[in-house]
N, C-alpha and C positions, 0 to 999 in steps of 0.2 A: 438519414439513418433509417426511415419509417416513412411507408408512403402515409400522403396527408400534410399540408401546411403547417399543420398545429405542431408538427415534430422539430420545427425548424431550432426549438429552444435546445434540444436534446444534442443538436449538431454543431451549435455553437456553445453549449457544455463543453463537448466533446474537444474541440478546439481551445477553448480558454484551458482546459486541464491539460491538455499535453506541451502547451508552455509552459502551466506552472509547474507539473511534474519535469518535464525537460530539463526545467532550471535546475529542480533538486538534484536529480540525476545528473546532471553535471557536475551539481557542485560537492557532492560528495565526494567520489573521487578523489577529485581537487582537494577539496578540504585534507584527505589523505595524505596527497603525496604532498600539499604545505606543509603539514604536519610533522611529516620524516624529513622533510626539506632543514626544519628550524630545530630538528633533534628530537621527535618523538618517537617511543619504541613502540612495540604492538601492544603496553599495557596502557599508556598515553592518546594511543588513537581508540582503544575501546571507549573509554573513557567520553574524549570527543565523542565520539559517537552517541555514547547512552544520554550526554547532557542531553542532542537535538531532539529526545521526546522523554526529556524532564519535566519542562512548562509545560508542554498537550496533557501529560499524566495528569495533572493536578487541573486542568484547563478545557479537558473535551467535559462531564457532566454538565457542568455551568454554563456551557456554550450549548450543548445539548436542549435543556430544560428552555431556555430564552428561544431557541428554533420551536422546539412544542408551540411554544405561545406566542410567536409573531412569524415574521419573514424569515424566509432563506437567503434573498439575495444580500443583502449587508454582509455578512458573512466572505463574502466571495472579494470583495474589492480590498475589504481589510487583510486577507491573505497573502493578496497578490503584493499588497505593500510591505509585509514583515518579509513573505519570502524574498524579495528583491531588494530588500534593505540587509535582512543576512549574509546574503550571496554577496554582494559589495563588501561590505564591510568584512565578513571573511576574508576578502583577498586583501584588503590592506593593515589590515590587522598585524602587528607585530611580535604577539606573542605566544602559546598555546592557552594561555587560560582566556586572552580575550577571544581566539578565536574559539573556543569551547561556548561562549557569552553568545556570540553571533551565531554558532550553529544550534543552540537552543534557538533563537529569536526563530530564524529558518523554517526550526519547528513547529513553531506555534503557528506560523502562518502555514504551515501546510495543512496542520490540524484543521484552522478557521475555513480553510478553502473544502476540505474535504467534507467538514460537517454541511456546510453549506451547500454544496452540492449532491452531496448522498439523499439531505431532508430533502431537497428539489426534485429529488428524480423518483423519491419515495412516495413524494407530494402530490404529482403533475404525470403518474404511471399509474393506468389501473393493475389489480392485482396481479393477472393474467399474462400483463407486460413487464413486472417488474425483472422476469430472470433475465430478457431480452434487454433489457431496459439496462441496467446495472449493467449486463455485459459489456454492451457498447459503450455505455459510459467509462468502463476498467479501459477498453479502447484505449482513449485518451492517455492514464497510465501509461500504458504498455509505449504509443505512440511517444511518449516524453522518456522513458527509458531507453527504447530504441535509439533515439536520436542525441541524448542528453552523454551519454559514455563517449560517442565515437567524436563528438564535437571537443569532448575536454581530452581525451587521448590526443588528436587531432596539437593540438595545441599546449599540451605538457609535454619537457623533454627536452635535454639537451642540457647542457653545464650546469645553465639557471634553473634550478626544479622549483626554486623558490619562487622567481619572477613566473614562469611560465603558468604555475600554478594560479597564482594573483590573478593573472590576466584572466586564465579560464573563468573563475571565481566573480569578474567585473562581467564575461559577456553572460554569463549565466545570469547576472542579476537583470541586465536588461532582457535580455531574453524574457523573462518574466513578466516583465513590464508591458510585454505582449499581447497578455491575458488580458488587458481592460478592453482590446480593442471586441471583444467577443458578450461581455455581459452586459450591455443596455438594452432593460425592459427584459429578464430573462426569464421573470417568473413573471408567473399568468396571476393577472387580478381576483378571479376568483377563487383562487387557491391560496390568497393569502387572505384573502377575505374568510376564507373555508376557516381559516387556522384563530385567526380571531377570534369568530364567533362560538367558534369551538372552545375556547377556554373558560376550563374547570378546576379543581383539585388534581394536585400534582399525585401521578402515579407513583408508590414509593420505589425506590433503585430496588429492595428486597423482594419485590412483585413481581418489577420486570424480568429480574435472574432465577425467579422459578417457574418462568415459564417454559413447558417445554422446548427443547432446538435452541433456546439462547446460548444457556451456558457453554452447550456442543461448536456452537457458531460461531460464539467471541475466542474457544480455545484454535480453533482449524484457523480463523483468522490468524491470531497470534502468531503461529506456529508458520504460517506459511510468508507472513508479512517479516517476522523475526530473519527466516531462512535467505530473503527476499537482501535484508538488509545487512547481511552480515555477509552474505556474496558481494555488496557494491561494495562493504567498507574492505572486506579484509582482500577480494581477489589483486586488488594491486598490490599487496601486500606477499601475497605467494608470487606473484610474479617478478615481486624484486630478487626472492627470493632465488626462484626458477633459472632467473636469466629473460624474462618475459617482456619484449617492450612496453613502454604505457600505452602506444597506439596497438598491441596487438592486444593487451586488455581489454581497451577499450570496445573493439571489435569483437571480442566475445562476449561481454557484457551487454551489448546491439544483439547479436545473436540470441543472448537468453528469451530478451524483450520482445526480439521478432517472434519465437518462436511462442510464446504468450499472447500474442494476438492473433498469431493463426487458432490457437485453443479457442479464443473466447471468440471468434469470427465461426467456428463451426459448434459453439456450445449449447447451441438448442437443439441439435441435433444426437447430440451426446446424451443430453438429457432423456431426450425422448429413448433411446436405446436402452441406457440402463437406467436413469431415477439418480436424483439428487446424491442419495444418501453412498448407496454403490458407488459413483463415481466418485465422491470426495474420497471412499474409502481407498479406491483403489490407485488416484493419482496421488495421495498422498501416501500410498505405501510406498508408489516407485520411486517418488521424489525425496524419499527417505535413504534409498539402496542407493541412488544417483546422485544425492548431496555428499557422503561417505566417498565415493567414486573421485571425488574432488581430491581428496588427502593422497591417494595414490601419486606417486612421482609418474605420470603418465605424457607422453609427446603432445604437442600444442593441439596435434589433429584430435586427438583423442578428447581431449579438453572440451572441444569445440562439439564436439557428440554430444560428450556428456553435458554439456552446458544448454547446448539447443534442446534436447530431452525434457533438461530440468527444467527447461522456462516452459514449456506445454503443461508439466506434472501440474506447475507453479501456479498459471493460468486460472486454473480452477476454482480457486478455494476462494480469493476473494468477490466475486460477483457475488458465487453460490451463499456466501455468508451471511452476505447484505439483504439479498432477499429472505432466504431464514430468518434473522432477526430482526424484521422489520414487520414479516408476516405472523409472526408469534408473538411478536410484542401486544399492550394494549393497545388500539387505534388513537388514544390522547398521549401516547409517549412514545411515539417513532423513531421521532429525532434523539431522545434521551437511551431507547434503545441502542441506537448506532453508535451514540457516543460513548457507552460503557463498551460497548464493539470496539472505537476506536481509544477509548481509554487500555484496555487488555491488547492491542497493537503497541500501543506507546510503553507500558509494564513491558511487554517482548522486548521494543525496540531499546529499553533502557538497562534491562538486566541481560539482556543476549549477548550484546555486545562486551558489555564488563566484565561477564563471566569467560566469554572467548577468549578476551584481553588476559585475563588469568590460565586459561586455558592454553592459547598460542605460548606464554612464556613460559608454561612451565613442560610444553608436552610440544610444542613446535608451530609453525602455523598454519598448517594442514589439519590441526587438531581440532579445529572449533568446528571444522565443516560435518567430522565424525559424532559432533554434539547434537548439529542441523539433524541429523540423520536419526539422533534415537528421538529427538523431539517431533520428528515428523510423523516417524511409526508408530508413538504414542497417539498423534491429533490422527491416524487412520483409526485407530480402535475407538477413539472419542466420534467418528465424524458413523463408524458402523451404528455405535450403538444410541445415539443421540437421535436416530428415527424415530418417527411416530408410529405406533401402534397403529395396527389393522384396522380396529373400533376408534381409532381418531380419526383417521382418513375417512371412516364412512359417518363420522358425527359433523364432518365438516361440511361433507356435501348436503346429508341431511337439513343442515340449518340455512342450503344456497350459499354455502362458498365453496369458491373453487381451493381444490386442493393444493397443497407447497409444490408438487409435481406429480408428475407422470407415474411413480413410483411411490417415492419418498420424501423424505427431509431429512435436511439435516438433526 
């Protein structure tokens, strides 16, 4: 990922998350079309949905505050085992409500894997590298969305939507399973040694969320992670609609993902052109007009535009956040930053969905995408103004730090 030996951990992150994101990406989906398989309508799969970041809501702080003050890597093996014990146990599940049970579980292990890895990359980055850093690490993401739809399209389909799904649902769990083969030894001795001897007095959550660029940070998150999750649950869902196969779903849903790691593959250079703050502002307006773009009755090609578009808009927001809220947080609450970060993802992921779910029944299923769309233009005007002042940027270099970027912050 980075020249230098020492990067080697950062490449086998890279690789352990796009299994375990992989898995999820596939199994969501799937979870979907089980779902409508065994008789659930679009208020039934919201639902599903909002449970898988029920547990994280209540679970990222507490996992957070414990990262502050020991390791990272425990974190990451415990993930790999909820997500792949979800992913199973979804497909053989025989009900909606157990499977609602197993796609929380899912959740929670993705939460443990991602605090776990965010505090690592937070950890083991100097300041300098974190946008780079994070970027390539979202990588992985993208690389496990990429590959995670077209595997379970691939494989749902036909008479049995029931079985077909199951099955997805089982290679997803192994798939997952993947992940161990990449984290032994992945954090450096003295960075957890760093964190040890570092602990003090816990920073209060009221401190961290006034610091400037968080609140900005954890909403642009939300909003884009929200937008993120309600295209994998609900697009199969217009496509039943449509006439749309599950494998040509699936295949655009590849396409979003691809189209998000070309973003984050050219994102320091983005950076450098226009500044943090500017670009969140600006791909988050278009990704706004282009989520909306969705509800239109438009041909499959048009779809595929708009969808490739929206995964570059998409791309953005989460690296840039993570660096923002990890560089404005205090230095003794990182990980505690990220996880109210990822706690405000899990809030989106639990009320976005429910609310759509209300949304598609009462106004169609095109409707929820026209929700994506005013929530996005909203996180533009949050990501414009959530910059730092003129006199902060130069208070910061004053004190020898390097600035959030080139421009701005979020």
């Amino acid at each position: 990922m980075a020249p230098g030996g020492n990067r080697g951990w950062l490449l086998r992150l890279v690789i352990a998350f796009s299994f375990a994101q992989g898995a999820v990406s596939m199994a969501r989906p799937a979870v979907s079309y089980r779902a409508l398989a065994l008789g659930a309508d679009e208020r039934a799969i919201g639902v599903i949905a909002g449970v898988y970041a029920l547990l994280p809501l209540f679970a990222a702080v507490p996992l957070g505050r414990r990262t502050d003050h020991g390791r990272c890597a425990p974190l990451l093996p415990v993930g790999v085992v909820l997500i792949a014990g979800g992913c199973a146990l979804s497909g053989i599940a025989g009900s909606l409500w157990a499977m609602a049970v197993w796609s929380g579980v899912m959740g929670l292990g993705h939460l443990c894997f991602v605090i776990g890895a965010q505090s690592l990359v937070a950890r083991q980055s100097a300041p300098h590298e974190q946008d780079r850093n994070f970027g390539h690490f979202t990588i992985g993401a993208s690389l496990g969305q990429l590959v995670g739809p077209v595997a379970a399209g691939a494989l749902i389909g036909g008479p049995d939507m029931a079985g077909t799904s199951a099955l997805a649902l089982l290679v997803a769990g192994a798939g997952a399973a993947v992940a161990f083969t990449s984290l032994w030894r992945i954090e450096h001795r003295d960075t957890a040694a760093d964190s040890r001897a570092g602990q003090g007095e816990r920073v209060p959550v009221r401190r961290i969320l006034r610091a400037r660029g968080v609140p900005g940070g954890i909403f642009v998150s939300l909003s884009v992670l929200s937008a993120t999750d309600i295209l994998t649950a609900y697009l199969p869902v217009v496509g039943e609609h449509r006439g749309i196969a599950p494998s040509v779903i699936g295949l655009l849903l590849s396409l979003r993902a691809a189209a998000t790691i070309a973003c984050r593959l050219v994102l320091t250079p983005l950076l450098r052109l226009l500044g943090r703050a500017l670009l969140l502002t600006v791909t988050c307006l278009l990704a706004a007009v282009l989520c909306a773009g969705i509800a239109l009755p438009v041909p499959v090609w048009a779809l595929a535009v708009i969808l490739a578009l929206l995964g570059f808009c998409l791309g953005v927001g989460q690296p840039l956040s993570m660096t923002t809220v990890v560089q404005a947080a205090p230095d003794a609450a990182r990980s505690t930053a990220l996880a109210l970060r990822l706690t405000g993802n899990r809030l989106g992921q639990v009320a976005a969905p429910a609310t759509a779910g209300l949304v598609a029944g009462v106004a169609g299923v095109a409707a929820p995408f026209v929700m994506l769309g005013a929530l996005l233009l909203v996180s533009s005007g949050v990501a414009l103004r959530s910059a730092p002042k003129r006199s902060e940027g130069a208070a910061e270099v004053s004190r020898g730090r390097r600035p959030l970027s080139r421009k701005s912050d979020v």
